[in-house]
C-alpha positions in Angstrom: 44.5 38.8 -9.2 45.7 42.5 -6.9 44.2 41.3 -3.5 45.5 44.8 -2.9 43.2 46.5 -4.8 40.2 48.0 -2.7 37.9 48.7 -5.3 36.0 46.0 -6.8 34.3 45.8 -3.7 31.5 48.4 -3.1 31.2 48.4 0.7 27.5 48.5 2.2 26.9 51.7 4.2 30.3 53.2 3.9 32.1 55.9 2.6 33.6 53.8 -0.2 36.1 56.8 -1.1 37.1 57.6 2.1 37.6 53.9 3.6 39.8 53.2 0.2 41.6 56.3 1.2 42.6 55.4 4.7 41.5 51.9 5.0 40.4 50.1 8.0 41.7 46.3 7.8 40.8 43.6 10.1 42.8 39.6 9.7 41.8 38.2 12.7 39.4 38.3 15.7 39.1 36.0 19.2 37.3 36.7 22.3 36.5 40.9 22.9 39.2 41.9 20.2 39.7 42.2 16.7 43.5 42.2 14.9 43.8 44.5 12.5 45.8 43.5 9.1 49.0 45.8 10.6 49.0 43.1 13.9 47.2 45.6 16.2 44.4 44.4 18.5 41.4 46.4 18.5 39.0 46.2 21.3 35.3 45.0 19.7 32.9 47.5 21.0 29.6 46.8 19.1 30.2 43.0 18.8 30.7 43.2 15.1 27.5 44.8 14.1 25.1 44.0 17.4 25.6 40.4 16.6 28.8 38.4 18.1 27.5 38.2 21.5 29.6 35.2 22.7 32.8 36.3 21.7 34.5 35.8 18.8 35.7 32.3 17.6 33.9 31.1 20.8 35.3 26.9 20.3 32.0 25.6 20.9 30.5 27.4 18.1 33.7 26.9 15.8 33.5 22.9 16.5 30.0 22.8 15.9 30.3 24.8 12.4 33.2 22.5 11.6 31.6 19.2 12.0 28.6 20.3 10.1 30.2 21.5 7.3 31.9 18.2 6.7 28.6 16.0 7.8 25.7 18.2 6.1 26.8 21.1 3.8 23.5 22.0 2.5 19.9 20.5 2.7 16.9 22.2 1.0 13.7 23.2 3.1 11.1 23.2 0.3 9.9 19.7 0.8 12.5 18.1 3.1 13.8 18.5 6.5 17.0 17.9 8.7 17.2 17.6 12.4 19.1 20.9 13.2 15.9 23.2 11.9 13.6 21.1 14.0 15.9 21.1 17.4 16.4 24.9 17.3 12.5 25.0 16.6 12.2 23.0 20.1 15.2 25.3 21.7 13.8 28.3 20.8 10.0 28.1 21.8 11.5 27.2 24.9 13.1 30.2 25.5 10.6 32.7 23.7 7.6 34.0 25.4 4.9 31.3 26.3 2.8 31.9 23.4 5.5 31.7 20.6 6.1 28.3 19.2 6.4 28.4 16.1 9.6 29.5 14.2 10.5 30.7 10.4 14.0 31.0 9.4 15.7 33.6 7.0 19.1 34.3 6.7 19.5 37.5 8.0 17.1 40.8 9.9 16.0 42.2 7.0 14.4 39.0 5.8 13.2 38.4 9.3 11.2 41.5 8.8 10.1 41.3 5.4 8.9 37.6 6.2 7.1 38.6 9.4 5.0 41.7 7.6 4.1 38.7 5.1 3.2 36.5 7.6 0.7 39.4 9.2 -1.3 39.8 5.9 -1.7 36.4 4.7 -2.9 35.5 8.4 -5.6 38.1 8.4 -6.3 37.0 5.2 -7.0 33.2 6.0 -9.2 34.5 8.6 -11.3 36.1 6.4 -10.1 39.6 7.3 -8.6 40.5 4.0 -9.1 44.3 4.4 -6.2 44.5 7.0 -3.4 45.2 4.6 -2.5 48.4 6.2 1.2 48.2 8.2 2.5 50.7 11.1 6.0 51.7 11.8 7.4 54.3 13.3 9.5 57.8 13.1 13.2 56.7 13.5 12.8 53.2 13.3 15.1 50.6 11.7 13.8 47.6 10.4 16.6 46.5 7.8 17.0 47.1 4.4 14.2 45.2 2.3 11.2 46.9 0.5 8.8 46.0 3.3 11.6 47.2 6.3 12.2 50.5 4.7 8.6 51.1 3.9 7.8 50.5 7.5 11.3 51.9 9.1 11.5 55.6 9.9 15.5 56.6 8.8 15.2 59.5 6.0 18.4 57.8 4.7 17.2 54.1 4.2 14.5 55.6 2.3 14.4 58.9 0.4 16.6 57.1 -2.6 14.4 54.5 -3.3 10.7 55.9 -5.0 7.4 55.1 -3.5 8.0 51.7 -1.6 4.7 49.8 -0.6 1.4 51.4 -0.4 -0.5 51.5 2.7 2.2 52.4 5.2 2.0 55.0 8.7 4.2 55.8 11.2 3.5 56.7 14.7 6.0 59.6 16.2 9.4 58.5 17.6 9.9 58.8 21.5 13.1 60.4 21.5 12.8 63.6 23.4 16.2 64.8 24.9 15.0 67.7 26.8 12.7 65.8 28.9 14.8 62.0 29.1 18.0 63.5 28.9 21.1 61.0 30.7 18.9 58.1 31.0 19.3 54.7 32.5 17.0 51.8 31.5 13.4 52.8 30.6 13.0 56.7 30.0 10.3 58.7 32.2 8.4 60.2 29.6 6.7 59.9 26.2 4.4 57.0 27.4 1.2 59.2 26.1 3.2 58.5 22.9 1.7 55.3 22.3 -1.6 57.0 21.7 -0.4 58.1 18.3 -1.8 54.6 17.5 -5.4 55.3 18.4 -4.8 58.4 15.6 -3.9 56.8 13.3 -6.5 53.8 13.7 -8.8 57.0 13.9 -8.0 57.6 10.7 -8.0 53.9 8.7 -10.3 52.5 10.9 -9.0 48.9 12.4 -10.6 47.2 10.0 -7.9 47.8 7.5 -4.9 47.7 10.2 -2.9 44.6 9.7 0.0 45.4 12.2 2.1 47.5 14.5 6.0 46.9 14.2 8.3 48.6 16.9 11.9 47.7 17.7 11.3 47.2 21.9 14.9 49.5 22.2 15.2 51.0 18.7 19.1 50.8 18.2 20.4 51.7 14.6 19.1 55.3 14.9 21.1 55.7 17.9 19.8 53.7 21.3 16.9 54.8 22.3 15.3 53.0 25.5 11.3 53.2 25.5 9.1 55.5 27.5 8.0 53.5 30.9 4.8 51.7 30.0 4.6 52.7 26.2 5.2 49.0 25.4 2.6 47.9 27.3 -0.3 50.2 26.2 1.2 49.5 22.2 0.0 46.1 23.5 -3.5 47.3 24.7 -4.3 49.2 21.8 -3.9 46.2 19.7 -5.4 43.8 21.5 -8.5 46.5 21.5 -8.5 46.5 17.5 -7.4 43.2 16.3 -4.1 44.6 15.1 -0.8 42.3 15.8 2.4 44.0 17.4 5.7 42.7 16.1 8.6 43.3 18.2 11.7 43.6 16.3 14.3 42.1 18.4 17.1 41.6 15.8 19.1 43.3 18.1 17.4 43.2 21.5 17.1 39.2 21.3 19.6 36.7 22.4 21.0 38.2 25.5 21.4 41.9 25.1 19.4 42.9 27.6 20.7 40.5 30.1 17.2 38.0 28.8 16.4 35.7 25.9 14.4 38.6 24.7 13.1 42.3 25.3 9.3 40.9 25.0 10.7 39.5 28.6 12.8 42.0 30.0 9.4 44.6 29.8 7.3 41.7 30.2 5.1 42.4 27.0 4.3 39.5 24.7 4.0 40.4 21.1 2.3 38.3 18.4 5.6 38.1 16.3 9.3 38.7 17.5 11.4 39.0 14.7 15.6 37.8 15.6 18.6 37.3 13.6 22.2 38.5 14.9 22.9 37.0 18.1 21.0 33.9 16.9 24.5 32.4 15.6 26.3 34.8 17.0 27.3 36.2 13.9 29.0 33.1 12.8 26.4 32.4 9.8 24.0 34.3 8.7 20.5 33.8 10.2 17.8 35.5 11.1 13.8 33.8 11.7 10.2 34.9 13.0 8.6 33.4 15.7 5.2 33.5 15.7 1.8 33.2 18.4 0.4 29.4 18.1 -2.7 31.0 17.0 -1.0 32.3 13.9 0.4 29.1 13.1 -2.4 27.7 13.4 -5.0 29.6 11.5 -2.6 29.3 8.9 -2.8 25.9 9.0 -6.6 25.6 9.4 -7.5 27.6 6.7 -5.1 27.4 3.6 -6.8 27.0 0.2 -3.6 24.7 -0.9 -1.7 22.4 0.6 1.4 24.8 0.8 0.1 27.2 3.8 2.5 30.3 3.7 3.9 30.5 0.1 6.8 32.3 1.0 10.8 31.3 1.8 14.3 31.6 1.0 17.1 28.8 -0.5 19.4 29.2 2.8 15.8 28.6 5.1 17.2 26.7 8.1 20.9 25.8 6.6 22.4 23.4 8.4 25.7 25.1 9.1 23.2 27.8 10.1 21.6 25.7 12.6 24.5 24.3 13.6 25.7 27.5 14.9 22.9 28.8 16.9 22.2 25.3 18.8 25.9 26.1 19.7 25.3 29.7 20.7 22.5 29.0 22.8 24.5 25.8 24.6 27.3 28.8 25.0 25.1 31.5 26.2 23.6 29.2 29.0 27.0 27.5 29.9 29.2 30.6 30.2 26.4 32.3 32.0 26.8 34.9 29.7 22.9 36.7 30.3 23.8 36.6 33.9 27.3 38.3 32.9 25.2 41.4 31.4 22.8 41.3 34.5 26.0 41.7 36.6 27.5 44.1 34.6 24.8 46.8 33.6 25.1 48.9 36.4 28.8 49.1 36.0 28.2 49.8 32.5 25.9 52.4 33.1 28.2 54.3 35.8 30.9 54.5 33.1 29.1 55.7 30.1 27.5 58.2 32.0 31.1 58.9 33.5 31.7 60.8 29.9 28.8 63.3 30.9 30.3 67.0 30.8 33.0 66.1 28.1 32.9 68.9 25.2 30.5 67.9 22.8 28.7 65.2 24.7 24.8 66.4 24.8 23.4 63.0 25.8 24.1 59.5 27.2 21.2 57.0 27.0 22.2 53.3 28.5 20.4 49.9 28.7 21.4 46.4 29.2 24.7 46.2 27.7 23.8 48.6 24.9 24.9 52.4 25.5 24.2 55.8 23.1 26.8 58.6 23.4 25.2 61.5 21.5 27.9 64.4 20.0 26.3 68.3 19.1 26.9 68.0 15.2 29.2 70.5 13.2 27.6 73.1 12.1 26.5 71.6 8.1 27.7 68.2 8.8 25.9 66.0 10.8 27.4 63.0 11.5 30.7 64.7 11.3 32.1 64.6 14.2 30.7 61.2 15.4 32.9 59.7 12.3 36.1 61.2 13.2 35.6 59.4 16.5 35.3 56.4 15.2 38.4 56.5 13.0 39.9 58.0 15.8 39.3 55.2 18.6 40.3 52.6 15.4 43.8 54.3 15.9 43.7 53.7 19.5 42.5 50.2 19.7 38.7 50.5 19.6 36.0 49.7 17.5 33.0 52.1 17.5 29.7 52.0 15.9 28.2 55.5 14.4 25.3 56.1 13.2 24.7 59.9 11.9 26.5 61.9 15.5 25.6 58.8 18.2 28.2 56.3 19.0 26.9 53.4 19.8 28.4 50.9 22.1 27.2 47.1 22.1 30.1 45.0 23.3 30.2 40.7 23.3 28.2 39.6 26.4 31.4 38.5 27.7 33.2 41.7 28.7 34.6 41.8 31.9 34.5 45.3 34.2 38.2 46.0 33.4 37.4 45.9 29.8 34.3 47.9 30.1 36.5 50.8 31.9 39.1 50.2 29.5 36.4 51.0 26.5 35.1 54.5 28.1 38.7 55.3 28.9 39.5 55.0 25.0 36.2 56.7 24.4 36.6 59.6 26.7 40.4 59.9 25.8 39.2 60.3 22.3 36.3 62.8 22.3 39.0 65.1 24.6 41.3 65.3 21.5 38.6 65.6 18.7 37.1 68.7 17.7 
């Protein structure tokens, strides 16, 4: 055995050549910061990937793992039960919009996703509306990396290497418009006529093949990008209107990064299917789940032609050390007041991102909840350029940074204080004045 030797490993989206090159080590992580393998700490900007929201190696969540793994390892969910799935079953629909009570669990977004777009035909399906196969996503949306998620997400990258993907697939127009919503704060001003790209495109099919609408509420991978005022809304009005269900994808929006339980609250619109994972457990195990309208459920369950209603799920469904974590996250989230800490905090977060307005390079600066987007003007024949040698950059100087193409992306554990929030634009800004 080398444990020194970088490349048997072949590292998901990265730059395997360049990270071996000049690699980027972490040993060790507690509360906001990371330690990196030379005994550095390095502030956590994006909570891991969107997903540690209560702080790393939060005790709660580390006792609860711990006595799980030595009371109930495993425990299989084709047939038989433990208590953990049930309770967080009970916790959730508590939490979730009055309509969702029912919950399906995964082990990670992409899962989530491709479970929920199952979950959308087969209901139609059992209620003898078979013809609604067809699925809507959107330009610039990410929706994991499955079949079904790339078929409906809208990044060139996710899918241009990977042939036809499913059949039956449109996408609605993106909202991002920088010349209009430029420097934003919460919800932009305009692009809510957007939404009517729907009505073309059920113009086109006809509703009676239109299964569903999926739409991350704040689409985040492609770079933060808050929604239009109202465009949530009249998505839901045009579905109600055809008999077509709107899935929010809230992998990342869910669980306290918009200050709520989820985004369906924050813009008070209630889809028919959420879709979560990340901050489930924050980031502790993997987990992901769908939680679904009782109607769904229960159509399901009135009209299956075997005694198996959704023939569908996954080995790791509801793992116990799984459950174990995200009954503790939500006891943590709730005891720390950690969805009041981002309440508290946004404005303060807002006033300092946008602080790094009129730095060289900076074009735009879009901020919501505890989430923030820096956009960087792109080098001439290398997008995404620039944005990367910012993030190795800020690594050297004690911050973590998320990129994706020339957006940094900024999405902090809910528990960052103000100093720490200053403390991350200062690195940021300090940064971006020495790149070119």
């Amino acid at each position: 055995m080398r444990p020194n030797n970088l490349e048997n490993y072949w590292m998901p989206f990265t730059s395997n050549r360049d990270f071996k090159a000049d690699p980027r080590m972490i040993a060790s992580a507690k509360g906001m910061y990371y330690k990196s393998s030379d005994g550095r700490q390095i502030m956590d900007g994006t909570a891991g990937l969107w997903c540690v929201n209560a702080g790393h190696a939060h005790p709660k969540i580390v006792e609860a793992v711990t006595k799980a793994v030595q009371t109930l390892d495993y425990a299989p969910g084709f047939n038989f039960g433990h208590d953990g799935a049930f309770e967080l079953s009970n916790r959730l629909a508590q939490i979730f919009p009055e309509n969702i009570n029912h919950f399906f669990f995964t082990n990670s977004g992409s899962e989530a996703v491709d479970s929920a777009l199952k979950i959308a035909l087969a209901y139609h399906r059992c209620r003898g509306k078979g013809t609604k196969t067809r699925l809507i996503g959107r330009e610039r949306g990410y929706h994991g990396v499955g079949f079904g998620g790339i078929s409906v997400g809208g990044l060139v990258k996710n899918r241009m290497y990977f042939g036809s993907l499913l059949n039956g697939v449109d996408h609605m127009r993106h909202t991002h418009n920088p010349d209009l919503n430029g420097f934003s704060r919460g919800e932009v001003e305009h692009g809510y006529e957007l939404a009517e790209d729907l009505e073309r495109i059920v113009a086109l099919h006809d509703a009676s093949n239109i299964a569903a609408v999926i739409v991350e509420p704040v689409a985040g991978s492609t770079g933060v990008l808050p929604p239009p005022k109202g465009y949530l809304k009249r998505l839901r009005e045009i579905c109600d209107a055809h008999d077509i269900l709107l899935i929010f994808d809230e992998v990342i929006t869910a669980f306290g990064r918009l200050g709520c339980a989820t985004a369906s609250d924050y813009f008070d619109v209630e889809p028919d299917i959420i879709t979560f994972a990340k901050g489930l457990t924050s980031g502790v195990v993997p987990m992901g789940g769908v939680g679904v309208k009782d109607e769904i459920y229960q159509t399901m369950l009135d009209n299956a032609d075997a005694p198996i209603e959704l023939f569908h799920g996954y080995t790791y469904s509801g793992h116990p050390l799984a459950t174990a974590a995200a009954l503790a996250s939500l006891d943590a989230y709730v005891e720390d007041g950690m969805f009041e800490n981002v309440n508290n905090l946004s404005e303060h977060w807002a006033d300092c991102a946008h602080a790094l307005k009129g730095l060289e390079h900076v074009t735009d600066i879009r901020t919501i909840g505890l989430v923030a987007g820096i956009e960087l003007a792109s080098r001439p024949g290398a997008v995404g350029a620039r944005a990367y040698d910012v993030m190795k950059a800020a690594w050297e100087k004690g911050l973590m940074v998320r990129v994706t193409g020339d957006v940094l992306a900024f999405s902090p554990p809910l528990i960052i204080n103000k100093q720490e929030i200053e403390q991350l634009f200062e690195t940021t800004a300090d940064v971006l004045r020495k790149v070119l």
